[in-house]
Backbone as JSON Lines, residues from 0, in Angstrom:
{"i":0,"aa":"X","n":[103.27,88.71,79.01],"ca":[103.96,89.01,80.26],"c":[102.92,89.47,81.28]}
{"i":1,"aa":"X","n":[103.27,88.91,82.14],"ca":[102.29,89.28,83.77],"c":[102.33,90.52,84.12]}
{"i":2,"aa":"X","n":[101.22,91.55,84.61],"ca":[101.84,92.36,85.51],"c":[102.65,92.44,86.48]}
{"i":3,"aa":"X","n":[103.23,91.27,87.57],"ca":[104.38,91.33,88.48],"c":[105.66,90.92,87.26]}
{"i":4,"aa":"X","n":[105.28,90.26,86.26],"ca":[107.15,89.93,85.39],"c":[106.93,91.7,84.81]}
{"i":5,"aa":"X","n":[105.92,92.39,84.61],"ca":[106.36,94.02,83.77],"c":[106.87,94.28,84.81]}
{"i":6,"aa":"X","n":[106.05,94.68,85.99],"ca":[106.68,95.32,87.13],"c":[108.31,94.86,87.33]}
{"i":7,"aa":"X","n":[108.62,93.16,87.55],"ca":[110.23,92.99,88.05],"c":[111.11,93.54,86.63]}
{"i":8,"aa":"X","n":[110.37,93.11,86.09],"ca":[111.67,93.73,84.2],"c":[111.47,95.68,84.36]}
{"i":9,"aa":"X","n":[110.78,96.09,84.68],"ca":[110.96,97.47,84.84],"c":[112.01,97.72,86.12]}
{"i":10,"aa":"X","n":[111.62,97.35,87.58],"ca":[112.76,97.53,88.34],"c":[114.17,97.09,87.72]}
{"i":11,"aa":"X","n":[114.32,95.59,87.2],"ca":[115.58,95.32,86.35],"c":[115.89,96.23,85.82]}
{"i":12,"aa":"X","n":[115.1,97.13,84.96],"ca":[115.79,97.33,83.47],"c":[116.35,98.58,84.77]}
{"i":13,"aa":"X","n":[115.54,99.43,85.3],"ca":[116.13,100.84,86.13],"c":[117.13,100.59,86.48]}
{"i":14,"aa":"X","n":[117.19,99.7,87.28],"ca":[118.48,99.06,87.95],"c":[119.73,98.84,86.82]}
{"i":15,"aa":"X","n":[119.63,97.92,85.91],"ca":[120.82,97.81,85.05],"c":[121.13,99.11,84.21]}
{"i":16,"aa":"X","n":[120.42,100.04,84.0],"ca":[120.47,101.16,83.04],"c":[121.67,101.85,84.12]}
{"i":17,"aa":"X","n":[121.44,101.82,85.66],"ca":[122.21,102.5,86.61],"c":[123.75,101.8,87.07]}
{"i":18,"aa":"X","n":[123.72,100.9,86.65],"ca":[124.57,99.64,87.28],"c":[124.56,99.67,88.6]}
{"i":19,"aa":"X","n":[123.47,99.33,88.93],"ca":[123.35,99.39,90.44],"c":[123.22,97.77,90.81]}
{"i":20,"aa":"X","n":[122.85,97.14,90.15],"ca":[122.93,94.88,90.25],"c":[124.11,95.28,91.73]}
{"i":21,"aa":"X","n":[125.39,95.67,91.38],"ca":[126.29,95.39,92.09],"c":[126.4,95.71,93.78]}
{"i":22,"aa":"X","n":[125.62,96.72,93.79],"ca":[124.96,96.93,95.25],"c":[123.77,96.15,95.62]}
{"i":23,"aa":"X","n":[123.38,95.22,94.6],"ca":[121.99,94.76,94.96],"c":[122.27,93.63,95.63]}
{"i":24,"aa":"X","n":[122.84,93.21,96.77],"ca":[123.14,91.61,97.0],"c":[121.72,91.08,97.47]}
{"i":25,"aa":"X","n":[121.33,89.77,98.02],"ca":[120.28,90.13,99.04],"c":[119.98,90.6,100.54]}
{"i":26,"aa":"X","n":[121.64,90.25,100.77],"ca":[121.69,91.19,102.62],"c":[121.05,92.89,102.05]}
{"i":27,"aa":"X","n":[121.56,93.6,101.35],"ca":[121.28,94.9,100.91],"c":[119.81,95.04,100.51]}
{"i":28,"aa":"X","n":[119.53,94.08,99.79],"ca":[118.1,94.66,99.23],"c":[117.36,94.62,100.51]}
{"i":29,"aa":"X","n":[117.0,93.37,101.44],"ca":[116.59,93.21,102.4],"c":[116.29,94.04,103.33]}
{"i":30,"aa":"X","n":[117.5,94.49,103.95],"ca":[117.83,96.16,104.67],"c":[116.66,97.22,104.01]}
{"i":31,"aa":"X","n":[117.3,97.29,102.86],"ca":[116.32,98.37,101.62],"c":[114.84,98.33,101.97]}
{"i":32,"aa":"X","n":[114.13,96.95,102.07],"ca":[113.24,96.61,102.26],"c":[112.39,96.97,103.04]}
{"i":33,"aa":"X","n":[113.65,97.11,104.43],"ca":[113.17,96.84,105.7],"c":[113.03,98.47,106.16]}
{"i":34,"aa":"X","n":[113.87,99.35,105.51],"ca":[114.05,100.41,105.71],"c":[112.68,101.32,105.2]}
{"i":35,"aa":"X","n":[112.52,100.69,103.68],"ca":[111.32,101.26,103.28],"c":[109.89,100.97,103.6]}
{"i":36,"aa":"X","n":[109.7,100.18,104.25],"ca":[108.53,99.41,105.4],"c":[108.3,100.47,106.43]}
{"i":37,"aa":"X","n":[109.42,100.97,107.24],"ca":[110.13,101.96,108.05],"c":[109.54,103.08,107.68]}
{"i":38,"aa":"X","n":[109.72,103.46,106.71],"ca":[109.3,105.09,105.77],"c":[108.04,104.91,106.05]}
{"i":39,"aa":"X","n":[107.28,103.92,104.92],"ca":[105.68,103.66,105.17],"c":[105.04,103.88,106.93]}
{"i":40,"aa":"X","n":[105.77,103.05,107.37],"ca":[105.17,103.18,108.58],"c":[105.32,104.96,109.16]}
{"i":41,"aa":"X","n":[106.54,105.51,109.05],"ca":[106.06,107.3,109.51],"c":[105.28,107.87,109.0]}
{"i":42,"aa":"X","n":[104.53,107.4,107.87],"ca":[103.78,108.01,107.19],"c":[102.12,108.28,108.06]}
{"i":43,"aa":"X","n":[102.29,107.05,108.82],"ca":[101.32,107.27,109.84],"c":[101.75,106.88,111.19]}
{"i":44,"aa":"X","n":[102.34,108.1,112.13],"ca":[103.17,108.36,113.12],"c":[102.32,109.27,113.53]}
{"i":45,"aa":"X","n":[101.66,108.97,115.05],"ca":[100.77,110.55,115.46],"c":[99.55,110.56,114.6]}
{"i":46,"aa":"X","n":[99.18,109.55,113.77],"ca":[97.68,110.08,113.04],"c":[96.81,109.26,113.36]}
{"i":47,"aa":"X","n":[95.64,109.44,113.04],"ca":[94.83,108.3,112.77],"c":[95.01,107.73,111.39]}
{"i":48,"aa":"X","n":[94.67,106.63,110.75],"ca":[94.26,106.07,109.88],"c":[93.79,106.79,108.66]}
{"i":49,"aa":"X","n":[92.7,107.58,109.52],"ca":[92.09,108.75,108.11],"c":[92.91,109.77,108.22]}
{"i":50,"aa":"X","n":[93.29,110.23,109.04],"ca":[94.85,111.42,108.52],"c":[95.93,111.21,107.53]}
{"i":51,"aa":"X","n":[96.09,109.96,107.38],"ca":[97.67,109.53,106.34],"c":[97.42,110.29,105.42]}
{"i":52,"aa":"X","n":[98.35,110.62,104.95],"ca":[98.66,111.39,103.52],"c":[98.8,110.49,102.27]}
{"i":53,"aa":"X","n":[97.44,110.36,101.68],"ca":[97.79,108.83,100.5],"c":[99.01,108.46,99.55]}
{"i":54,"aa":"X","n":[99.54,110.0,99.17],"ca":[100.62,110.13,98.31],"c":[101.41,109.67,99.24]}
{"i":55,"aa":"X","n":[101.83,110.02,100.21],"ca":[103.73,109.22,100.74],"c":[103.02,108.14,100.81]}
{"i":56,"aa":"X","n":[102.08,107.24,100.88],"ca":[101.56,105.87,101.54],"c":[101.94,105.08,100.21]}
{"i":57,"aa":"X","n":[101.28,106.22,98.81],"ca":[101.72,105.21,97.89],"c":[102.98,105.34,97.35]}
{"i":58,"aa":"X","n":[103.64,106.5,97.53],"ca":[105.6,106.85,97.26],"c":[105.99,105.46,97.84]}
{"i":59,"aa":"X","n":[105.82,105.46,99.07],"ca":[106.72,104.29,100.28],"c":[106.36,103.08,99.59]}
{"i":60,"aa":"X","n":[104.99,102.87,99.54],"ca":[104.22,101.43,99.1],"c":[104.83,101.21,98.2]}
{"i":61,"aa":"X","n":[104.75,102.03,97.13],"ca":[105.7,101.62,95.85],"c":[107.37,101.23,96.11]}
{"i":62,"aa":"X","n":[107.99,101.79,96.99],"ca":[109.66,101.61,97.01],"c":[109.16,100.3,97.76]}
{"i":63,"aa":"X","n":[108.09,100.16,99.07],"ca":[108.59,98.82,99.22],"c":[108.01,97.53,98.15]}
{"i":64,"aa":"X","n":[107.24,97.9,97.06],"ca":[107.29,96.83,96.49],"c":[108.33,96.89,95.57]}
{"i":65,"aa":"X","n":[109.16,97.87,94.87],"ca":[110.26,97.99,94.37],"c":[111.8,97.12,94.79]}
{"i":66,"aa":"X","n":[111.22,97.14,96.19],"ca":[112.69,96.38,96.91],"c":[112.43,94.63,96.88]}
{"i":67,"aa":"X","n":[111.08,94.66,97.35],"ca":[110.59,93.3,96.96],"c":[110.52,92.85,95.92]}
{"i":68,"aa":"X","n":[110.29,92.83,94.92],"ca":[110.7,92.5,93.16],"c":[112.19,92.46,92.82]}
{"i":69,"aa":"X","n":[112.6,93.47,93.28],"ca":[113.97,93.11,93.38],"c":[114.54,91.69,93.84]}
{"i":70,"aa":"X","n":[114.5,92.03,95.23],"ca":[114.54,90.72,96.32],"c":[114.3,89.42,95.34]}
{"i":71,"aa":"X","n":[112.93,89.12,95.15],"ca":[112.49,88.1,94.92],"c":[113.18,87.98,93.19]}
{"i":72,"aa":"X","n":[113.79,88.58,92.41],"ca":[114.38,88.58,91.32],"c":[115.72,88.13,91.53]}
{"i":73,"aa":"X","n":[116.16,88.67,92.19],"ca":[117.97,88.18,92.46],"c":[117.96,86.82,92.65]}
{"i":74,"aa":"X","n":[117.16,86.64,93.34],"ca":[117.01,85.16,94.1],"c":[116.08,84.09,93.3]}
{"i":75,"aa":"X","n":[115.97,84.76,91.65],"ca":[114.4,83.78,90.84],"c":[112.97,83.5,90.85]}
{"i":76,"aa":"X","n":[112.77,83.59,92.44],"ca":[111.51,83.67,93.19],"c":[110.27,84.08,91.86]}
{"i":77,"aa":"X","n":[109.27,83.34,92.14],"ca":[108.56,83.75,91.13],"c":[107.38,83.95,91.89]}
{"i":78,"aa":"X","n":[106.99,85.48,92.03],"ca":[106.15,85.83,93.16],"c":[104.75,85.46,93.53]}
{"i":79,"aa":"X","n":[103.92,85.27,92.08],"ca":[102.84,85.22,92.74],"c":[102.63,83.33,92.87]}
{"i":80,"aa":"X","n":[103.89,82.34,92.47],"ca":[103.84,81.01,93.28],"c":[104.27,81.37,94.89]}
{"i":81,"aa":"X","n":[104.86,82.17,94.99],"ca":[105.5,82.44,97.04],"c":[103.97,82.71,97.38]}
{"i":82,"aa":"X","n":[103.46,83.59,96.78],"ca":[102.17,84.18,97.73],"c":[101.67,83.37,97.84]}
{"i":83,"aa":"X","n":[101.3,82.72,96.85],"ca":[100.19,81.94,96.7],"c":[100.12,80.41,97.72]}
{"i":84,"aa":"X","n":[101.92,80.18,97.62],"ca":[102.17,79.06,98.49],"c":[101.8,79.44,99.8]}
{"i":85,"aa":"X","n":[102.58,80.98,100.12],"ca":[102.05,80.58,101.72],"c":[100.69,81.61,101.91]}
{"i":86,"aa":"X","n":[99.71,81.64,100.92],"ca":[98.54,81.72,101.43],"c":[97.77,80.34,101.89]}
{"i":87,"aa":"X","n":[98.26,79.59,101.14],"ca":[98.11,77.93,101.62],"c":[97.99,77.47,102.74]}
{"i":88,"aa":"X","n":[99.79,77.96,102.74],"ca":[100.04,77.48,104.24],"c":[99.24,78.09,105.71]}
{"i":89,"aa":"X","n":[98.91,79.76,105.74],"ca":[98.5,80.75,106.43],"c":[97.05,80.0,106.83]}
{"i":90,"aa":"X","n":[96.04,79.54,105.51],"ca":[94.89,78.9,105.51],"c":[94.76,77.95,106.47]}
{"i":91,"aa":"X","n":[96.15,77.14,106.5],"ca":[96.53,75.73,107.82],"c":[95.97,76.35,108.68]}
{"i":92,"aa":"X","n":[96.98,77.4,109.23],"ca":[97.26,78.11,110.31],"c":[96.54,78.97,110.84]}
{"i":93,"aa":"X","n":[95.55,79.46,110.0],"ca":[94.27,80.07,110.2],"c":[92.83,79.43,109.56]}
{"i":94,"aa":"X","n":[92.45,78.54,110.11],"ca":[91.01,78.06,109.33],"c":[90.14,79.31,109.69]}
{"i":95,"aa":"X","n":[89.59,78.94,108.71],"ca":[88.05,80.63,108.58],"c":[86.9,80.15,110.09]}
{"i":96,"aa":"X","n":[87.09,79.08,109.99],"ca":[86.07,78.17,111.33],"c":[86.62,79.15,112.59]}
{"i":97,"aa":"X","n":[87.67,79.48,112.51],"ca":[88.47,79.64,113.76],"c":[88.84,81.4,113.62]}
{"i":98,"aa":"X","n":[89.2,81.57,112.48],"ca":[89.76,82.96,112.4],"c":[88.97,83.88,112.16]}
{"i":99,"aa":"X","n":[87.99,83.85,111.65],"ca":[87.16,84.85,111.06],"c":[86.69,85.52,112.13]}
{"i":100,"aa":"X","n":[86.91,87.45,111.92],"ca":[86.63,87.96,112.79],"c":[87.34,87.98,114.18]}
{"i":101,"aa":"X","n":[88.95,87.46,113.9],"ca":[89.53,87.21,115.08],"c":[90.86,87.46,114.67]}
{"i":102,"aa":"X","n":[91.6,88.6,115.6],"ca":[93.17,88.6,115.27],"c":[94.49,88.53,116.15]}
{"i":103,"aa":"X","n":[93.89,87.3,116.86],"ca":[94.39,86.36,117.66],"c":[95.52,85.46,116.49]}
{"i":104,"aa":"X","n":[97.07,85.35,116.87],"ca":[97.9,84.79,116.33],"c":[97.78,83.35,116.12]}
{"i":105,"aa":"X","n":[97.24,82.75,115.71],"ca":[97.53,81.33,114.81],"c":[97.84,80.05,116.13]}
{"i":106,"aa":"X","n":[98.61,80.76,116.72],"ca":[98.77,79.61,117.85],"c":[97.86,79.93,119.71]}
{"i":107,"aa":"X","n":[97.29,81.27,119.3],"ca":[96.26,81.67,119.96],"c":[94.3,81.31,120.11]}
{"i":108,"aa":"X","n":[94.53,80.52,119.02],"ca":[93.54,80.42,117.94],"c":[92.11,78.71,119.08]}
């Protein structure tokens, strides 16, 4: 077993031990997602970069990859083919000729 299938069978198993599946639709997890992205981001509100507090960075980091494993579980998704696909695609959309050292949007490029 992969480290992302331990990681999604551990969120599973938490989840079914709670019966929580039934709140899990994907409109909900999504939200969840989006909410815990949200958290991460106050974590550095008013700071610099080197001010963040690493612990909430990795509390948050962790719930949002928690919601994402989820996500991508309800739905089968088998994560590291998504990444991997649209690192592919991103590569199109960003050649290194063009991007490197530049964070100008893709159609800026």
């Amino acid at each position: 077993m992969s480290d992302i299938e331990e990681l999604i069978k551990a969120n599973r198993d938490f989840s079914d031990e709670r019966d929580w599946d039934q709140f899990h639709n994907g409109k909900d997890l999504s939200i969840a997602l989006s909410i815990e992205a949200n958290e991460l981001m106050e974590a550095f509100l008013w700071k610099s970069a080197e001010e963040v507090n690493v612990e909430k960075v990795k509390e948050e980091l962790a719930d949002v990859f928690s919601y994402a494993f989820l996500l991508a579980d309800k739905y089968r998704l088998d994560v590291k083919e998504i990444v991997l696909d649209k690192l592919k695609k991103n590569a199109l959309k960003y050649p290194v000729e063009k991007a490197r050292g530049n964070a100008k949007k893709y159609n800026e490029l």
